[in-house]
C-alpha positions in Angstrom: 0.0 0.0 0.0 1.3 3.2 -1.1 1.5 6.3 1.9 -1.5 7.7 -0.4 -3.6 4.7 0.4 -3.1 4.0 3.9 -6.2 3.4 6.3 -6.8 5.2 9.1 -5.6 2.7 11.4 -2.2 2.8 10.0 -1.8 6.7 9.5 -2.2 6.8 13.3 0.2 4.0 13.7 2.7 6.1 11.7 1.7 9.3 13.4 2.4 7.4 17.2 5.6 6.1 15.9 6.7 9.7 15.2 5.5 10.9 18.7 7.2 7.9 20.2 10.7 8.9 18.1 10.6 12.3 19.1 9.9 11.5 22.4 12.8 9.7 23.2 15.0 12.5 22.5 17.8 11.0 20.7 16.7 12.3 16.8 19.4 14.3 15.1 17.9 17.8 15.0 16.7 17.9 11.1 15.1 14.5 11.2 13.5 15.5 14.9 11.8 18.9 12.5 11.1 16.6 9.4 9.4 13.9 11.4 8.1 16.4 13.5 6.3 18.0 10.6 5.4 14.7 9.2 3.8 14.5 12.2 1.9 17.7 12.3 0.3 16.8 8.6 -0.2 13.2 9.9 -2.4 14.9 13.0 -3.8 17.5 10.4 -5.2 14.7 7.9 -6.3 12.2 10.9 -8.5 14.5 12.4 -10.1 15.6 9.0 -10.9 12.6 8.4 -12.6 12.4 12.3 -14.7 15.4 11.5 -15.8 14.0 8.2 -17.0 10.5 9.4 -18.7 13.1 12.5 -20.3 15.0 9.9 -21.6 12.1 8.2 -22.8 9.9 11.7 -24.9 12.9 12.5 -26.9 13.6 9.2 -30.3 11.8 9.1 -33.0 11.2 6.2 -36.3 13.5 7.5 -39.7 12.1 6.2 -39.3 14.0 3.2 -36.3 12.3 2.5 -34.2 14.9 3.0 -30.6 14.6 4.9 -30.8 16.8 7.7 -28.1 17.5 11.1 -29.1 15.1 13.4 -30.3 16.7 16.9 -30.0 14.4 19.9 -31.3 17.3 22.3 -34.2 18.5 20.1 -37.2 17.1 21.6 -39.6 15.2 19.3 -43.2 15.6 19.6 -45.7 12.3 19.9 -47.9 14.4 18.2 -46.2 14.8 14.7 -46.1 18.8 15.4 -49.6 19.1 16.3 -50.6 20.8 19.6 -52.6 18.3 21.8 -55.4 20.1 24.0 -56.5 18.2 27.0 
């Protein structure tokens, strides 16, 4: 698998291997600042993709069949909108 193709799983594995490098200290100076902006781009991309599989778990299909932002503290009336009088 080419670095273009890599899952998720294995960016973050990469991006926890840098972290773990850099951490230990010992990393000539240049290859600490090219790892460490590997790194930052790794962390960039990573949580792109997070927000984009967010976006997408919160969007629901309405009864019109439109996609809409899912709402888990909007309150949903038993009455399908209609006041109920008692």
């Amino acid at each position: 698998m080419t670095e273009n193709n890599l899952t998720f799983e294995q960016e973050l594995q990469m991006l926890e291997a840098i972290v773990g490098k850099l951490e230990q200290g010992d990393v000539p100076l240049e290859e600490a600042l090219a790892q460490f902006q590997k790194g930052v781009a790794l962390s960039k991309k990573l949580q792109e993709t997070l927000q984009n599989a967010e976006d997408t778990l919160t969007k629901v299909i309405n009864e019109e069949g439109q996609e809409v932002i899912f709402e888990a503290n909007k309150k949903r009336s038993i009455s399908g909108g209609r006041k109920i009088c008692w």
